[in-house]
C-alpha positions as CSV (number, residue, x, y, z in Angstrom):
1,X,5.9,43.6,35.7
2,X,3.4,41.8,33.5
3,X,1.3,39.3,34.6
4,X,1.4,37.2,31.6
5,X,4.2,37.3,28.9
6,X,4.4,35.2,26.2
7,X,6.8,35.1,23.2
8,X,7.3,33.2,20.0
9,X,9.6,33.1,16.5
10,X,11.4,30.9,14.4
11,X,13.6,29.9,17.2
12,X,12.4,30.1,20.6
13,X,8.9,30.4,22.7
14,X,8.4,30.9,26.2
15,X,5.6,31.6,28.6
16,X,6.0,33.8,31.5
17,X,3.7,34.5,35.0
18,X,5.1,37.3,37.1
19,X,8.5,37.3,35.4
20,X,8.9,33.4,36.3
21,X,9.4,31.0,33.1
22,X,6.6,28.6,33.2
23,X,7.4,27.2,30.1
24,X,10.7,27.7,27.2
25,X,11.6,25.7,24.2
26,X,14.5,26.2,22.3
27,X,13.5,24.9,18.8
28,X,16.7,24.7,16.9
29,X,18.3,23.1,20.2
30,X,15.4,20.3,20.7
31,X,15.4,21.6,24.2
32,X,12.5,22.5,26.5
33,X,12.3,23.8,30.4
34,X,9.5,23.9,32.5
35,X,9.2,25.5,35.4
36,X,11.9,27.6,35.2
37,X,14.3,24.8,34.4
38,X,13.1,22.3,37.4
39,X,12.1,19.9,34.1
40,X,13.9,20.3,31.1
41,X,13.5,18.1,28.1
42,X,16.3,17.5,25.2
43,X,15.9,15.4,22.0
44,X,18.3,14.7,19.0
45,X,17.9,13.6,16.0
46,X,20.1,12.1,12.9
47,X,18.1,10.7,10.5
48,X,21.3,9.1,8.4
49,X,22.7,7.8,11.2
50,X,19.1,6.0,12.6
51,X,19.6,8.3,16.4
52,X,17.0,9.6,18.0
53,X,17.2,10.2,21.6
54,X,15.1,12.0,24.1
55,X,16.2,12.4,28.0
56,X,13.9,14.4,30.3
57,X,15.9,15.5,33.6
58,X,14.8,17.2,37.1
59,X,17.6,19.5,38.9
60,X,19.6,18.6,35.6
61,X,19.6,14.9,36.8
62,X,18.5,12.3,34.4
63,X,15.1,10.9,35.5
64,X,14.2,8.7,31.9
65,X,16.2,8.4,29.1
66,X,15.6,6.9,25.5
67,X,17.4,6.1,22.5
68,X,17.6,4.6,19.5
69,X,20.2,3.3,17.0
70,X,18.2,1.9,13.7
71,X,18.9,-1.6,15.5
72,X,17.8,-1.2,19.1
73,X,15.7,0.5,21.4
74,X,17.5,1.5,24.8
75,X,15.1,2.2,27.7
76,X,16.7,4.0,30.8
77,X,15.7,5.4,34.2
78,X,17.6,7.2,36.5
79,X,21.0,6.5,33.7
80,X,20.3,2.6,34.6
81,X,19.1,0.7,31.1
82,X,16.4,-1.4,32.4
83,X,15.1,-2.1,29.0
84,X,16.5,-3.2,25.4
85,X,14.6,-3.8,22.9
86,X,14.7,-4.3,19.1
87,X,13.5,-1.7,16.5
88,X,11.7,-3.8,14.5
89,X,10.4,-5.4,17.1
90,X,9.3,-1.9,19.0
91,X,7.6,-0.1,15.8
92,X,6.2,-3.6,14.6
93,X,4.7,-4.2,18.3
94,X,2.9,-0.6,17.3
95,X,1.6,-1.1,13.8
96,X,0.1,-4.9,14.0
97,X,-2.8,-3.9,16.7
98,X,-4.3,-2.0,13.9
99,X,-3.4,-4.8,10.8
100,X,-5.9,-7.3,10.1
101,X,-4.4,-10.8,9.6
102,X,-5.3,-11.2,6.5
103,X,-2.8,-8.3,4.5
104,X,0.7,-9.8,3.8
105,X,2.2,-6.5,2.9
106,X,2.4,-3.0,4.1
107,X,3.2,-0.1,2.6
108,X,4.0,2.9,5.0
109,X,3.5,6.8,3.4
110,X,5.4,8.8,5.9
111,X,6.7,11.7,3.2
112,X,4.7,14.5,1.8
113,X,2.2,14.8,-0.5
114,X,4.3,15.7,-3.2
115,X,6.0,12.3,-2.8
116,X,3.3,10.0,-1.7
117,X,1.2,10.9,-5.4
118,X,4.8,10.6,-7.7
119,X,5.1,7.2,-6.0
120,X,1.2,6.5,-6.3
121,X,1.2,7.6,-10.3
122,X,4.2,6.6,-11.5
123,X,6.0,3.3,-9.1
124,X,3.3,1.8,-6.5
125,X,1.8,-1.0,-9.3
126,X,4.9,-1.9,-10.4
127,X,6.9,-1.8,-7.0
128,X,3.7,-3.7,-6.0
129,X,4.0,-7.1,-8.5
130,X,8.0,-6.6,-8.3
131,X,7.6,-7.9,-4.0
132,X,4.4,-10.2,-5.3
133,X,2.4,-8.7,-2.9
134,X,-0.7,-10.6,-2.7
135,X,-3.3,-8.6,0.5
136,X,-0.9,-5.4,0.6
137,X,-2.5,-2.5,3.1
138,X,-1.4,1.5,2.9
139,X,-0.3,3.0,5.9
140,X,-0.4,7.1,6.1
141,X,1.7,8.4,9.2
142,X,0.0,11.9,8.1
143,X,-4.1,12.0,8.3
144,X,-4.8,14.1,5.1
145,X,-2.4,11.7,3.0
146,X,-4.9,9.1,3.4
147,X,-7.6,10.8,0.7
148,X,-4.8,11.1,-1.9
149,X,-4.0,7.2,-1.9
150,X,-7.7,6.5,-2.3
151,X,-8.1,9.0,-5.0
152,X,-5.4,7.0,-6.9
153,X,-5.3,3.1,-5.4
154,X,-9.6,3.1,-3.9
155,X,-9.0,-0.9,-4.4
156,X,-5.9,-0.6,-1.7
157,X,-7.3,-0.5,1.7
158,X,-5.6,2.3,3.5
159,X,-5.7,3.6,7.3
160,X,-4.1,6.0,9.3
161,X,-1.7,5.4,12.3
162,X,-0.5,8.8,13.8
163,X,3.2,7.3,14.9
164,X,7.0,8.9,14.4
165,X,9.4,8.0,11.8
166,X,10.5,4.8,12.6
167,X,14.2,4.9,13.3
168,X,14.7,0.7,11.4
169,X,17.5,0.1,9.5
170,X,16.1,-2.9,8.0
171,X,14.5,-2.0,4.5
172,X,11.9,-4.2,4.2
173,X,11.4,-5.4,8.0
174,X,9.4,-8.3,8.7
175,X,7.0,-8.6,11.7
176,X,5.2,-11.6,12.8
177,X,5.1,-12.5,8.8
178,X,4.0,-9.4,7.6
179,X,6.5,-7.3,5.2
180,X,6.6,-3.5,6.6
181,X,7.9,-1.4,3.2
182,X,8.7,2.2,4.0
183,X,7.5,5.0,1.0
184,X,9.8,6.7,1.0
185,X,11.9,6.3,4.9
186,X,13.7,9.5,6.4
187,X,17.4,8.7,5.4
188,X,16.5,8.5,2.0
189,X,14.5,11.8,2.1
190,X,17.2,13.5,3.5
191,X,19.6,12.3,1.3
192,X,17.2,13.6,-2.1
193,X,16.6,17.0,-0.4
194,X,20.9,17.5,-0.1
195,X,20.9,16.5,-3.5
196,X,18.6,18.4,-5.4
197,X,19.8,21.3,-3.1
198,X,22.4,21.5,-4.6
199,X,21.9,23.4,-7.7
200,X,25.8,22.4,-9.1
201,X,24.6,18.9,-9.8
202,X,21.9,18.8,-12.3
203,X,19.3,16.0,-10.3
204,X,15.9,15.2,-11.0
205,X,13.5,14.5,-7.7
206,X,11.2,11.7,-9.9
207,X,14.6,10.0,-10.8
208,X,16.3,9.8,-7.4
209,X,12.9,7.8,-6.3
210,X,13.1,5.6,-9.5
211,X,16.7,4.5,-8.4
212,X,15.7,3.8,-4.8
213,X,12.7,1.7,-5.6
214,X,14.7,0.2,-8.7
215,X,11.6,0.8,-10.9
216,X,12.8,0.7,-14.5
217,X,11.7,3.1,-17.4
218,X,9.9,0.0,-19.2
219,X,8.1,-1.0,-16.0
220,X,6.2,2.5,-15.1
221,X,2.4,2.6,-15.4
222,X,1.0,5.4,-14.7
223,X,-2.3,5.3,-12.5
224,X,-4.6,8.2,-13.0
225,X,-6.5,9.6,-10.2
226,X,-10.2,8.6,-9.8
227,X,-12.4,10.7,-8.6
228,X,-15.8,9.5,-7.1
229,X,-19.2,10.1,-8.2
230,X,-19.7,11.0,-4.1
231,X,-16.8,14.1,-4.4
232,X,-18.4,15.4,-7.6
233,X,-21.4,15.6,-6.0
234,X,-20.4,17.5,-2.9
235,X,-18.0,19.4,-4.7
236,X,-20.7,20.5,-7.2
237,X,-23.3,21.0,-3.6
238,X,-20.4,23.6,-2.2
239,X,-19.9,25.9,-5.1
240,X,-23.4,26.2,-5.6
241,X,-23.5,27.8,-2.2
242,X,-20.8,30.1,-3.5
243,X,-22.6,31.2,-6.6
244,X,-19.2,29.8,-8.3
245,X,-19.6,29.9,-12.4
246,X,-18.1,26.8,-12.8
247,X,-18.1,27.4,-16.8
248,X,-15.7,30.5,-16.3
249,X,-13.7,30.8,-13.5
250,X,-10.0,30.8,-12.5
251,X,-8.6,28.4,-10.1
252,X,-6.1,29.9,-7.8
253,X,-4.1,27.9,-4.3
254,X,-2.3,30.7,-3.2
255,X,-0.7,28.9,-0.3
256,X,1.9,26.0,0.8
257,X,3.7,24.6,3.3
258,X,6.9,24.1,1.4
259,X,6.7,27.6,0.1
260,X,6.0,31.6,1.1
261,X,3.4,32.9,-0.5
262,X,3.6,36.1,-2.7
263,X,2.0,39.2,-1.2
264,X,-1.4,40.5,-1.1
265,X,-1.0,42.7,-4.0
266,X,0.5,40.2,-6.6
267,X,-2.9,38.1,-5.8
268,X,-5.0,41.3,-6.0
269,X,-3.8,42.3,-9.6
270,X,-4.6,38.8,-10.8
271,X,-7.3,38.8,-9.3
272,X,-8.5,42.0,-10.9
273,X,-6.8,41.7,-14.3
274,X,-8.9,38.2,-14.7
275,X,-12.0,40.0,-13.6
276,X,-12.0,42.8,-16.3
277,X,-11.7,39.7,-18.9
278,X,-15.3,38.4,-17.3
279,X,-13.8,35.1,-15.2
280,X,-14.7,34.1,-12.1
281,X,-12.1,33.4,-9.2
282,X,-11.8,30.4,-6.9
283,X,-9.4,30.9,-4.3
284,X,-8.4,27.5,-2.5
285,X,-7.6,28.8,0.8
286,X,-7.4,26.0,3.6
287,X,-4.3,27.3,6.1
288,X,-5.1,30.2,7.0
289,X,-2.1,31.8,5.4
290,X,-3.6,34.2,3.2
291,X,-6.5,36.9,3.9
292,X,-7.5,39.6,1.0
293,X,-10.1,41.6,1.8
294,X,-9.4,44.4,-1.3
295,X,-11.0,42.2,-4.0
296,X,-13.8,40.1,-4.6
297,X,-13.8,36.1,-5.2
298,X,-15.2,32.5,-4.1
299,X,-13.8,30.4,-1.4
300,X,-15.0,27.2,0.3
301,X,-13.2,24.7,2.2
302,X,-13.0,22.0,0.2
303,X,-11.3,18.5,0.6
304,X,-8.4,17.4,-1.5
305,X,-10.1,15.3,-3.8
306,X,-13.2,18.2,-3.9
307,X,-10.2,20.6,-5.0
308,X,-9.1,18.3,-7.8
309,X,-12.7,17.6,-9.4
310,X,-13.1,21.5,-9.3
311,X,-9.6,22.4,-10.9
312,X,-10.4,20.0,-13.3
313,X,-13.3,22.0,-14.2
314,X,-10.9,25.5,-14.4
315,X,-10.0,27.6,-17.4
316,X,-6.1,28.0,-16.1
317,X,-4.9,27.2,-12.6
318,X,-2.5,29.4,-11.0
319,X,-0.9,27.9,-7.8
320,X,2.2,28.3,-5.3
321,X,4.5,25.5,-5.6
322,X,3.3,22.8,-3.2
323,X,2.7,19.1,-3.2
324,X,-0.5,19.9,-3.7
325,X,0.6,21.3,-7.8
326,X,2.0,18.1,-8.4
327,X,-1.4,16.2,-7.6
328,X,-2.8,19.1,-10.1
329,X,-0.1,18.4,-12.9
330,X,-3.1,15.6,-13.6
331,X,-5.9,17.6,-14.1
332,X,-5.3,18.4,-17.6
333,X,-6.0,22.4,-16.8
334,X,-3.1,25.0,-18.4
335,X,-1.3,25.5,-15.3
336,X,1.2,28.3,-13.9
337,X,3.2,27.6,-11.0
338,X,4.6,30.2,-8.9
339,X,7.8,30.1,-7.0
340,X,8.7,32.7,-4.4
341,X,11.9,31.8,-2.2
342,X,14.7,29.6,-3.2
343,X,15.6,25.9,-2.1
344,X,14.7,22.3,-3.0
345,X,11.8,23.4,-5.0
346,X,12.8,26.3,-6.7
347,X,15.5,23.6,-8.1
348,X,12.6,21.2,-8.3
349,X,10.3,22.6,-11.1
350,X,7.5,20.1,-11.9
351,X,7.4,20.9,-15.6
352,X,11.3,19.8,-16.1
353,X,11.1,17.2,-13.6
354,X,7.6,15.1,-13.4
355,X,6.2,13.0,-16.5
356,X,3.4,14.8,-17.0
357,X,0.1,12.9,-17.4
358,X,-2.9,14.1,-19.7
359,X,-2.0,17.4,-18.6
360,X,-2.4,20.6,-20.5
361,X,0.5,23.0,-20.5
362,X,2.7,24.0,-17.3
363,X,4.6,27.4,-16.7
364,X,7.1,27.3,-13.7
365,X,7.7,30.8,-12.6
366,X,10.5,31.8,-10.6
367,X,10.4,35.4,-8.8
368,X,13.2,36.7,-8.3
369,X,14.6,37.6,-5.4
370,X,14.1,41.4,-4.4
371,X,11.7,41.8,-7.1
372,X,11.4,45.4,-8.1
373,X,7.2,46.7,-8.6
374,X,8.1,46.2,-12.4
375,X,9.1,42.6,-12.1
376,X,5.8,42.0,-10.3
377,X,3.7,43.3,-12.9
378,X,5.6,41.6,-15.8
379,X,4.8,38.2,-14.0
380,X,1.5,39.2,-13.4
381,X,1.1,40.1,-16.9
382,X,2.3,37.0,-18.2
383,X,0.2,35.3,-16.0
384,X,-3.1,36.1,-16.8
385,X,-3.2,35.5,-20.4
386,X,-5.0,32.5,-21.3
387,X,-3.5,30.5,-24.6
């Protein structure tokens, strides 16, 4: 028997001492045990229907239970309510300890990245003087969103509040004379993503926001991002220290959360085909996803707004499709982007699908599935010549 055993997929993860489950959590179930099921934990959620629940129960009895409806919070020990409470009430109690007095408006990022910047570029001044919104304040429920909204809105004060989704169906909700707008909220997200997967009904991701925000053609400005003297200058400090040639070099972002990267050898015959025609290579790697050892190139963490000012600086950029490609579709670079596995983005390509912005030209490519050696090199091919 071993001492320690400890497992973990897409599914489920447990720990084990001396064959004993110390800890299990069923992923697609929301369920978790502890102790070898003396606790166990169960949550559920449905977005379109504002539920979220969560019941923790010893020796399968219920010990605290809590739920929501979009309307209500219900607060329960021992299966007796002791506690209701109202959403906007609950989630507003949460946000205004951090709100200063004087902001009248707040605007709440709880989306992606790829969101957050189309609503930045494209909606945020007009939906902005559409509500009149004299002191308005950006909210980020995700720390790294936070650099993009000052890299496009600096004037806006932003923080960050690390809180859930709030489950309100109110849309605005008002607390204690403040207006809470939510960019974009989770029912509407979920309702996009079923939309544009499905690939029978042409549907454009940029238009679907439009509609919800009610943002006509006529009233779009676009807002292009700023990047500070400050980020140039540290930007420019880092790839000194990599001996980058910033007056001939590639930029490549191999990785994404929203999408599998390609293999190692699809990066390593770039790679190489670029270095026989004298470039440099900058390879944006901040995940951890990605490790070739096989061929030389820079790398340096950098921060979003770093990566932009450098991209900017790029002969082409070649990047997975990520939220991260949208923010790029700005620099202005010659751009391919590279889609591996199907789904929302694959039906999603940014050069059909975003208004492009002083941009220079954009290649989506889609690998197939199963891709053959041949295919690879095709792609490959048409990659790395430079128009």
């Amino acid at each position: 028997m071993k001492i320690f055993e400890f497992k973990k997929n897409k599914t489920e993860r447990y720990f084990k001492l001396f064959g004993i489950t110390i800890y299990k959590n069923l992923s697609k179930e929301r369920e978790q045990f502890i102790l070898n099921g003396l606790i166990s934990i169960k949550k559920e959620w449905i977005p379109k229907e504002y539920i979220k629940k969560k019941e923790i129960k010893i020796l399968n009895h219920s010990l605290i239970k809590l739920k929501e409806d979009g309307d209500y919070c219900y607060f329960y020990i021992f299966n007796k309510l002791i506690k209701k409470q109202r959403s906007i009430d609950y989630y507003g109690k949460k946000l205004v300890k951090y709100i200063e007095n004087k902001h009248d408006d707040i605007y709440i990022f709880s989306a992606n990245s790829g969101e957050t910047f189309i609503f930045l570029t494209y909606f945020a001044d007009a939906f902005i003087k559409k509500h009149s919104s004299k002191k308005p304040l950006f909210i980020c429920l995700q720390k790294y969103l936070c650099e993009l909204v000052k890299m496009i809105y600096p004037e806006i004060p932003c923080i960050y509040i690390k809180t859930p989704f709030m489950f309100v169906k109110q849309e605005p909700f008002i607390y204690k004379n403040k207006r809470f707008f939510r960019i974009f909220n989770i029912t509407f997200l979920e309702k996009a993503y079923k939309k544009i997967k499905d690939e029978t009904i042409p549907c454009s991701y940029f238009k679907l926001q439009q509609e919800e925000l009610n943002i006509s053609d006529e009233e779009i400005k676009i807002k292009p991002i700023k990047i500070s003297k400050e980020v140039e200058e540290s930007m420019n400090t880092k790839v000194k220290e990599i001996g980058l040639n910033i007056d001939n070099f590639i930029f490549i972002a191999p990785e994404a959360k929203s999408c599998l990267s390609a293999d190692n050898d699809f990066w390593i015959n770039i790679i190489n085909e670029f270095h026989e025609k004298g470039y440099d290579i900058f390879m944006n790697l901040n995940d951890n996803k990605v490790h070739i050892n096989e061929v030389e190139y820079k790398s340096s963490l950098l921060t979003l707004s770093e990566g932009f000012a450098l991209a900017k600086r790029a002969k082409k950029i070649i990047t997975l499709r990520s939220g991260f490609a949208e923010i790029l579709s700005q620099s202005g670079v010659d751009m391919d982007v590279i889609y591996t596995d199907k789904g929302m983005y694959r039906t999603f390509q940014i050069s059909k699908h975003i208004p492009l912005y002083n941009s220079g030209k954009i290649n989506d490519i889609l690998i197939p599935e199963n891709a053959s050696r041949e295919d690879m090199m095709q792609i490959c091919n048409k990659i790395t010549i430079l128009h």
